[in-house]
N, C-alpha and C positions, 0 to 999 in steps of 0.2 A: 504494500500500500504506500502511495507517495504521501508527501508533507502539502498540508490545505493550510488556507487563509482562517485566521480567528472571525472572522466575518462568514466563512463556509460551513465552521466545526460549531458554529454557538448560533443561538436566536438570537442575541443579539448582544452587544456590544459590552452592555452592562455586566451579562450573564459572566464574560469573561474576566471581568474586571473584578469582581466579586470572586470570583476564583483565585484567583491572583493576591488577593488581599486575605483571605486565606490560607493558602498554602505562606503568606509570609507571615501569618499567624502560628502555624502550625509545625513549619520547620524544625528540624532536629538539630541545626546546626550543622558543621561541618558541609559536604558535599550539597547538601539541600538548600542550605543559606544561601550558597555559591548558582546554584539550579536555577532558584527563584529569583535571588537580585539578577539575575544574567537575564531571564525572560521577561523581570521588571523592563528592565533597562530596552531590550529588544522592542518590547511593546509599547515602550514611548516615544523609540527611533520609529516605526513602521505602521503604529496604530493597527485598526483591523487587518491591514494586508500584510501582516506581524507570521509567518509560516510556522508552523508547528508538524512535527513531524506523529505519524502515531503513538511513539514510546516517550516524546516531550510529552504527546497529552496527556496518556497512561499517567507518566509520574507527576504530572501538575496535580492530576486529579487526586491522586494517592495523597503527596504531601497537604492538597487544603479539604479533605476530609477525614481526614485524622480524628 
């Protein structure tokens, strides 16, 4: 499976950002700190057309439903 836009993988825009905020709630520190700030950071460079690949989503999701 290739890498989609957070505008393709979410309803909408918020949904994702709310994720996001989350998982930098829920971090473990170490690699995951590193995980989240990096796709923070990504997703303020690129906004929705921000690319996530299946296994970024997977661990987004993991880390902000913790």
């Amino acid at each position: 499976m290739t890498s989609q836009t957070v505008e393709e993988l979410y309803s909408c825009v918020e949904e994702f950002m709310a994720l996001l905020a989350a998982a930098e709630l829920h971090a473990n520190g170490g690699w995951e700190d590193e995980f989240v700030s990096d796709m923070r950071a990504r997703f303020k460079r690129h906004g929705p057309l921000t690319m996530l690949s299946p296994h970024q989503q997977k661990k987004l999701e993991q880390i902000g439903k913790h």
